[in-house]
Each structure stands twice: as structure tokens, then as C-alpha cells.
C-alpha positions as CSV (number, residue, x, y, z in Angstrom):
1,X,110.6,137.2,124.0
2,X,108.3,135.9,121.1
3,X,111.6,133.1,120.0
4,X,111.1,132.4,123.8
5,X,107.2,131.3,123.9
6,X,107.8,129.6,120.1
7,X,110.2,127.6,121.9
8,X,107.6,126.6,124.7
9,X,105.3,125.7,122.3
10,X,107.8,123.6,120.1
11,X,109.0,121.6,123.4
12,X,105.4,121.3,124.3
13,X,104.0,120.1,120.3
14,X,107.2,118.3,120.0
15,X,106.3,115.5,122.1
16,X,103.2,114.9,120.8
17,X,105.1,114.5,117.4
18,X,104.2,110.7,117.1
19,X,100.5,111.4,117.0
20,X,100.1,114.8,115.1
21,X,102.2,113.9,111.8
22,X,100.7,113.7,108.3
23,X,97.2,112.1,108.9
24,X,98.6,109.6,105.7
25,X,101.4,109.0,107.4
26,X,99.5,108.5,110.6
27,X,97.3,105.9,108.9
28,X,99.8,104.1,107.2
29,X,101.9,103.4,110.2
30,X,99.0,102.2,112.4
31,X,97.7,100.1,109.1
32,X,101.4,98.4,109.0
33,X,100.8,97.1,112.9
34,X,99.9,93.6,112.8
35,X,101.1,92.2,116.3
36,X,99.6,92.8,119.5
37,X,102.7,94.0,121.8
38,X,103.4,96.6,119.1
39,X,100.0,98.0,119.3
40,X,99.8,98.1,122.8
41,X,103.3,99.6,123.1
42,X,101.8,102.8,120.6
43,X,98.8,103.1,122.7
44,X,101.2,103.3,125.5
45,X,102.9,105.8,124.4
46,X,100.4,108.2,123.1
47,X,98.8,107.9,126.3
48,X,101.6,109.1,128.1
49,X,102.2,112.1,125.2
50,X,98.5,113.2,125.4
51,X,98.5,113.2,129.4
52,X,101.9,115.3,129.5
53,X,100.1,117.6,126.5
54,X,96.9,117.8,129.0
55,X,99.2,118.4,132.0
56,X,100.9,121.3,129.9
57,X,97.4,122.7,128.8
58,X,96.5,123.1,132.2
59,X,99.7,124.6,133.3
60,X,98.8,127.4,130.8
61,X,95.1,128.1,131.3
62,X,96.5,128.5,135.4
63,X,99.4,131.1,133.6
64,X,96.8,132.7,131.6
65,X,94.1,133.5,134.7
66,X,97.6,134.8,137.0
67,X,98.4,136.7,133.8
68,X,95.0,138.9,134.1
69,X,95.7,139.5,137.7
70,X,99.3,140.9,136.9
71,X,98.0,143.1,134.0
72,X,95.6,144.4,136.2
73,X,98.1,145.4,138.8
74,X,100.1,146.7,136.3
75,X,97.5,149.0,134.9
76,X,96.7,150.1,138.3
77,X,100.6,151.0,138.7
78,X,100.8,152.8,135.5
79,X,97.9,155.2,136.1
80,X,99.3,156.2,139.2
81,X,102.7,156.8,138.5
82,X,101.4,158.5,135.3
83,X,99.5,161.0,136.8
84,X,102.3,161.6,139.4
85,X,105.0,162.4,136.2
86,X,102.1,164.5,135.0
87,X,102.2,167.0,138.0
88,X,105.8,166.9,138.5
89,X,106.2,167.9,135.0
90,X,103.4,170.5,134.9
91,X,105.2,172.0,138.3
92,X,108.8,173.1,135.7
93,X,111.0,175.0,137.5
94,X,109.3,175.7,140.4
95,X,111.6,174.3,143.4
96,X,114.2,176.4,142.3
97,X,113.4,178.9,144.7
98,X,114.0,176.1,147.2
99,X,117.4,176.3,146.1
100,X,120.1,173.5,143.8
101,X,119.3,170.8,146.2
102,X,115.6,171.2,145.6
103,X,116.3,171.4,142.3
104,X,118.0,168.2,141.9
105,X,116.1,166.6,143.9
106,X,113.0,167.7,141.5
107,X,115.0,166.6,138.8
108,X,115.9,163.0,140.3
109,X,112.5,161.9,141.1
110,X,111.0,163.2,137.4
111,X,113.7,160.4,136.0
112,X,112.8,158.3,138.9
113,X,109.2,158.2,137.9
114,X,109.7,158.5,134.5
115,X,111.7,155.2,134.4
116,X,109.2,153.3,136.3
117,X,106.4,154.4,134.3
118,X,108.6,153.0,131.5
119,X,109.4,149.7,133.7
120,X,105.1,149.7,133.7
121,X,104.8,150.4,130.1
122,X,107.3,147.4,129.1
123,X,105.8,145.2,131.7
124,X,102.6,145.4,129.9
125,X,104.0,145.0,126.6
126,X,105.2,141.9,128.0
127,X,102.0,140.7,129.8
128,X,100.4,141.3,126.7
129,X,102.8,139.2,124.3
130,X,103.0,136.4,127.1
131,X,99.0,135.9,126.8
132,X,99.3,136.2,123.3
133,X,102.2,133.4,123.2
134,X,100.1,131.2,125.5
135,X,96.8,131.5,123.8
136,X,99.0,130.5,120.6
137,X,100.7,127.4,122.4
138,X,97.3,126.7,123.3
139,X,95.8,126.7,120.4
140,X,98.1,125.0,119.0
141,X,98.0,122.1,121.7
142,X,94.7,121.5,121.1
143,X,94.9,120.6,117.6
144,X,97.3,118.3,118.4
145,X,95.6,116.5,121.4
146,X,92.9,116.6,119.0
147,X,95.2,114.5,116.2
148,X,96.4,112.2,119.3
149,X,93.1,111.2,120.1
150,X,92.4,110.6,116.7
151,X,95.7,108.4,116.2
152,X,94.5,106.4,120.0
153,X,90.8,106.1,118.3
154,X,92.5,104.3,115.4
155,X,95.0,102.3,117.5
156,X,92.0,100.9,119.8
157,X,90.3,99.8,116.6
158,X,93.6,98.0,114.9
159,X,93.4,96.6,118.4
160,X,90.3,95.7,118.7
161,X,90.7,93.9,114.7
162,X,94.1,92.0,115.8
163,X,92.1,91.0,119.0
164,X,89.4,90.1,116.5
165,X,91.9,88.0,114.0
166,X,93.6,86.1,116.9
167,X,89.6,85.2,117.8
168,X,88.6,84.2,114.3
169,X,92.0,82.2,113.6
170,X,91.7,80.3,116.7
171,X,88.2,79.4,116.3
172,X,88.7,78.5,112.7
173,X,91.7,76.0,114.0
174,X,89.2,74.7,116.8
175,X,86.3,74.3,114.2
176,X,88.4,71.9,112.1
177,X,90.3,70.6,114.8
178,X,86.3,69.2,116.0
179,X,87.0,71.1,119.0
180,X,83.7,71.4,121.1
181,X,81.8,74.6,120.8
182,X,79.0,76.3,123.1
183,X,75.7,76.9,120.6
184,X,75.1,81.4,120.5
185,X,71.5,80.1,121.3
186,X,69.3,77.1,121.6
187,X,68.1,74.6,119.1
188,X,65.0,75.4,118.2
189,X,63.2,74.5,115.1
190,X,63.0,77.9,112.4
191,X,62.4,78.4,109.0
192,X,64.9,77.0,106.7
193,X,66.5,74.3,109.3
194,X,65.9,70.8,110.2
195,X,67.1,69.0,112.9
196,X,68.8,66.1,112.4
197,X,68.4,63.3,114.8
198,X,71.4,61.0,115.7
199,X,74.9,62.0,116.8
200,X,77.4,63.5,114.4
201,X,79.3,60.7,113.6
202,X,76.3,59.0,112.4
203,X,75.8,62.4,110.1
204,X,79.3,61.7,109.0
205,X,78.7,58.5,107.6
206,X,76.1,59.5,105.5
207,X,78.0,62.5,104.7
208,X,81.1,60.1,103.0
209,X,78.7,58.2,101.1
210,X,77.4,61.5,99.1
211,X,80.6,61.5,97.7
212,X,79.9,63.4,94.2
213,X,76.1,64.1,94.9
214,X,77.0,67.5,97.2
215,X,74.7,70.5,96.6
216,X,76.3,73.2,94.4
217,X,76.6,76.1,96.9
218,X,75.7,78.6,94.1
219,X,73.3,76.9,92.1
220,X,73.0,78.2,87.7
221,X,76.5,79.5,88.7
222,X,78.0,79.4,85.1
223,X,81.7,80.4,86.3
224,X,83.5,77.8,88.5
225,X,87.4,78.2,89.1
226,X,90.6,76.8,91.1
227,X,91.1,79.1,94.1
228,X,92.8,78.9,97.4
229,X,92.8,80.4,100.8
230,X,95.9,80.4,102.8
231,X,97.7,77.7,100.9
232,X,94.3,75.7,101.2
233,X,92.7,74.6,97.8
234,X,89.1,75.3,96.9
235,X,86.8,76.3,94.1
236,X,85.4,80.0,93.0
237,X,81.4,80.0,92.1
238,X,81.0,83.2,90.4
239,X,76.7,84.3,90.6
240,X,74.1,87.0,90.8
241,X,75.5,89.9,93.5
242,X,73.1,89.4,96.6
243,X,72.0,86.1,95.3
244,X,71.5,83.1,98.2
245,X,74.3,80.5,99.0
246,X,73.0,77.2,100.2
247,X,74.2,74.0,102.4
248,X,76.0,71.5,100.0
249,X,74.9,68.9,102.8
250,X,72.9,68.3,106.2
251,X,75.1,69.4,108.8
252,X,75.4,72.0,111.8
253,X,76.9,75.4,111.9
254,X,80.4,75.4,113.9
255,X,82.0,78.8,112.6
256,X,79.6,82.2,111.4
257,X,82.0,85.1,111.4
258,X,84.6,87.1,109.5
259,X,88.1,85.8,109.3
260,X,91.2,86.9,107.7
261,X,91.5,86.0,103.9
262,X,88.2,84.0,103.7
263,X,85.9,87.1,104.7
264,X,82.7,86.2,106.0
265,X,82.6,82.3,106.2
266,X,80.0,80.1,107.4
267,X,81.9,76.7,108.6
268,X,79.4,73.6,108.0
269,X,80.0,70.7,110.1
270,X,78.8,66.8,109.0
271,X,79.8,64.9,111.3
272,X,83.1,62.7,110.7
273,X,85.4,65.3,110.7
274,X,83.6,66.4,107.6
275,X,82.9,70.4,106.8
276,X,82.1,72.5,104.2
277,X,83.4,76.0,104.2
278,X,81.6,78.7,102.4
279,X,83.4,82.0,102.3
280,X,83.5,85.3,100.9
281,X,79.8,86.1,101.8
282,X,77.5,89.2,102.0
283,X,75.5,88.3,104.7
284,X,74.8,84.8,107.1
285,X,71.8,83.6,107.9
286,X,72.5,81.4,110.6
287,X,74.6,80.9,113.6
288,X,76.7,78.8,115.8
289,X,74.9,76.0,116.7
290,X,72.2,75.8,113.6
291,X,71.2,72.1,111.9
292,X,70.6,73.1,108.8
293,X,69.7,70.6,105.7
294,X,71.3,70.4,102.0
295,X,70.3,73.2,100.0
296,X,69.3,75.4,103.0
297,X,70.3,78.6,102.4
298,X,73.0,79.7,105.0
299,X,74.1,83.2,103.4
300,X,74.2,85.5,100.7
301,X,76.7,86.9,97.9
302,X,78.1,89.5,98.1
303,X,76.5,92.7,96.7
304,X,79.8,94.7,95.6
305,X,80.5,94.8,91.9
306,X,78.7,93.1,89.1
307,X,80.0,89.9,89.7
308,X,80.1,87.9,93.8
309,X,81.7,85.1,94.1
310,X,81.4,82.4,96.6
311,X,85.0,80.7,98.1
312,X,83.9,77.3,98.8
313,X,86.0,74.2,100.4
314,X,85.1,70.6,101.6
315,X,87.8,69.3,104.5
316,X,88.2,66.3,106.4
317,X,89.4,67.5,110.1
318,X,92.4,70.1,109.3
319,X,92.9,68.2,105.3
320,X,91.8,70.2,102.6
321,X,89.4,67.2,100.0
322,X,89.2,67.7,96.2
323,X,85.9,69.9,95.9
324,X,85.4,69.0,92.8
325,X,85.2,65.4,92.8
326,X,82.2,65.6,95.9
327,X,80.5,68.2,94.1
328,X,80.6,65.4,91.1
329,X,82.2,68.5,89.0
């Protein structure tokens, strides 16, 4: 009996066995998703595991309520029939004045009663292990719809961070592609920013002839190193955890957001088909859409560690430029 409700409960678990492994494992295995249809495929099919494990947790609380019903019948039985043994067997010998027939026929219903009081006695035995089994299963099952919902939780999020990457990557291409973007808010004048009159091709010639006389992004930096991003070649300003970055030239935020190995980049545009990029930072202080002037700060360092370190590249449309030279390094 007790092998039988194990067995409902491992049919039951089993199914949910995608979400309610090791939590490491769990993590791992949604960490190692990086493409969409995949993820959408898992969320697919923990949401069909959790509905069958929500269907089977009802099916067991409507058990468990027709299981106090029966147990009450049952007990009702048993008191009766028990009481009725009792008198018979209290009576002895008594019919056999009424002769062998009565006799037997004494005899016949004391086994007669005696066997259904025994039918009652198992039927509650059973009754009684059935709930227990269900209140186990149950138990059980709610651990693991518990762990599935856990497992969906961190499949919407690595979801939600692919959806988040595909954004970032296609903005970043657009940005330096000088594809057109609508400003987060208007152009107002602010602390810190300018606005800079004249198109952005006009910016861009002026840009071109600062050739070596760039702002350093991370001015007293005393640490300056090769670096890249994704194949693309750029230069490391180590400085002061927290400490400001700043605009290596007049030009107008086009990109303010995280994005794959550059972090937290603020894209600078100059007009031209001219930008600076300035990632790995702690904090922006401006947004799409922002004129801001050379040596306007536009972020912060990091805070982590004792050292931050600023990623910084100039680019001409999609063509990585030698930092170095503009910066007059």
C-alpha cells in the first residue's frame, strides 16, 4: 500500500524533475542559456510541468476532503457492527435450546460480523495510510512547485537580460552606424551641458581638427594601457574608485546604457561619424539626447576594488581610430 502512494508521488515529482534538481545545477543550466528560442522553449516547458503539478495538487486536496467523508462512514460502521459482536458474544450458548440449526446459525453470523468488523478495522487502517500518503505527496509537491517557480523566476530574468543584450547590441550597431535616435527627453539647458548650435556635421569638422588635443577622460590618471572590447582596440585609464569621467570633446549623447563586454557605456557623438565611447562606468550622468561640452563630466568610475578603470575608444562610424594619437598620448 505504502510502495503504492511512493509510486504516486514519484510519477507525480518526477515530472517536475527539470525544475526541482540541485539549485547549482539549476543555476548553472539556466546561466549556460544564451539564445532566445532556447529560453523560451524551458519556460515552456516548466510551465506545462508546474500546471500538470498544480492539476495533481488539486486532484489530492479533492481525495483528501472524500477521504474524511469515508473515514467517517467507516467509523460509524465499525461502532455498530462492534457493539452488535459484543451482544452476540455476551449471549454464549444460549440458542442452543433452540436446537443445532439455531446453533449454527448463532455461530455463522458471530463469524459473519466478526469478519466485517475486521473488513472495517482494515478499511480504516487504509483510510488512514491513504491520507497519510497524500499529505506526504503533497508535501512533497509543494516543495517542488515551490523550486519550479523559482527555476521560471530565473528563466524570465535570463530572458528578460538576453532581451536586454539583443537591445543594447542593436543600439550600439545603430549608434555607430549614425542611425537616427529619438532623445529620452527634451533639450533643455542643465548644469554641466552646453548646447551646441549648428548641425552635427559642422561639430564633426571641428571635431577632426582636435586631432591630439582630446580631453583625457580620467584626468591625473597615472596608469594608461592597450585594451580591447570585442576585437575593438582602445585604452584602459586606471583612477580614483567613484572618481568623475568627463567628455573628451563637445558632442551629444547617442548611447547611455549597459552592454555586453563594455558594461556601462556612455556613447559620445561629434558629428562626422565621430564618437567617443567611454565604458566600464559606475554611474552616468546623462542621457540620450544630452549636448554636452569637452570635459563635462558624463559618468563616474566605478566604486568596486581599490582600483576603477575607465574603457575608453574614439571611432569613426563602425572603424575603431588610434586613441592614443587624438588624445596626443
Amino acid at each position: 500500500m505504502k510502495t503504492k502512494s511512493r509510486l504516486w508521488v514519484l510519477i507525480a515529482i518526477g515530472l517536475l524533475a527539470v525544475t526541482t534538481g540541485a539549485g547549482a545545477e539549476q543555476d548553472l543550466g539556466v546561466a549556460a542559456l544564451s539564445d532566445m528560442p532556447a529560453v523560451e522553449g524551458k519556460i515552456a516547458e516548466n510551465l506545462a510541468r508546474v500546471e500538470h503539478g498544480q492539476t495533481r495538487q488539486a486532484q489530492i486536496d479533492t481525495e483528501i476532503s472524500g477521504l474524511a467523508d469515508k473515514r467517517e462512514e467507516a467509523e460509524g460502521r465499525l461502532h455498530e457492527r462492534a457493539r452488535a459482536l459484543y451482544r452476540i458474544r455476551r449471549a454464549g450458548m444460549l440458542p442452543v435450546a433452540g436446537g443445532f440449526d439455531a446453533l449454527m446459525a448463532h455461530l455463522a453470523r458471530v463469524q459473519r460480523l466478526s469478519r466485517m468488523v475486521k473488513n472495517d478495522l482494515d478499511t480504516m487502517d487504509y483510510l488512514e495510510d491513504r491520507g497519510a500518503a497524500l499529505r506526504s505527496e503533497r508535501d512533497e509537491l509543494a516543495d517542488a512547485l515551490r523550486e519550479a517557480q523559482v527555476a521560471l523566476q530565473a528563466l524570465e530574468a535570463k530572458k528578460e537580460e538576453i532581451e536586454q543584450s539583443h537591445q543594447s547590441a542593436s543600439l550600439f550597431q545603430g549608434t555607430l552606424r549614425g542611425e537616427p535616435r529619438v532623445a529620452q527627453r527634451d533639450d533643455t539647458m542643465g548644469y554641466g551641458r552646453i548646447r551646441v548650435t549648428g548641425d552635427m556635421e559642422d561639430l564633426g569638422e571641428g571635431f577632426a581638427d582636435m586631432r591630439g588635443q582630446l580631453a583625457l577622460p580620467v584626468q591625473g590618471s597615472m596608469r594608461i594601457g592597450e585594451s580591447s572590447r570585442e576585437g575593438a582596440p582602445g585604452l584602459e585609464f586606471y583612477g580614483r574608485p567613484g572618481g568623475p569621467v568627463r567628455a573628451a570633446a563637445d558632442g551629444k549623447v547617442a548611447f547611455a546604457r549597459n552592454y555586453g563586454a563594455y558594461g556601462l557605456m556612455v556613447i559620445l557623438d561629434h558629428g562626422g561619424s565621430f564618437y567617443t565611447v567611454y565604458g566600464g562606468l559606475g554611474s552616468t550622468d546623462v542621457q540620450v539626447g544630452d549636448w554636452v561640452g569637452m570635459s563635462t563630466r558624463v559618468g563616474t568610475l566605478d566604486n568596486a576594488g581599490s582600483d576603477a578603470l575607465l574603457f575608453f575608444e574614439i571611432r569613426r562610424g563602425t572603424r575603431p581610430l588610434d586613441a592614443r594619437s587624438w588624445l596626443g598620448l
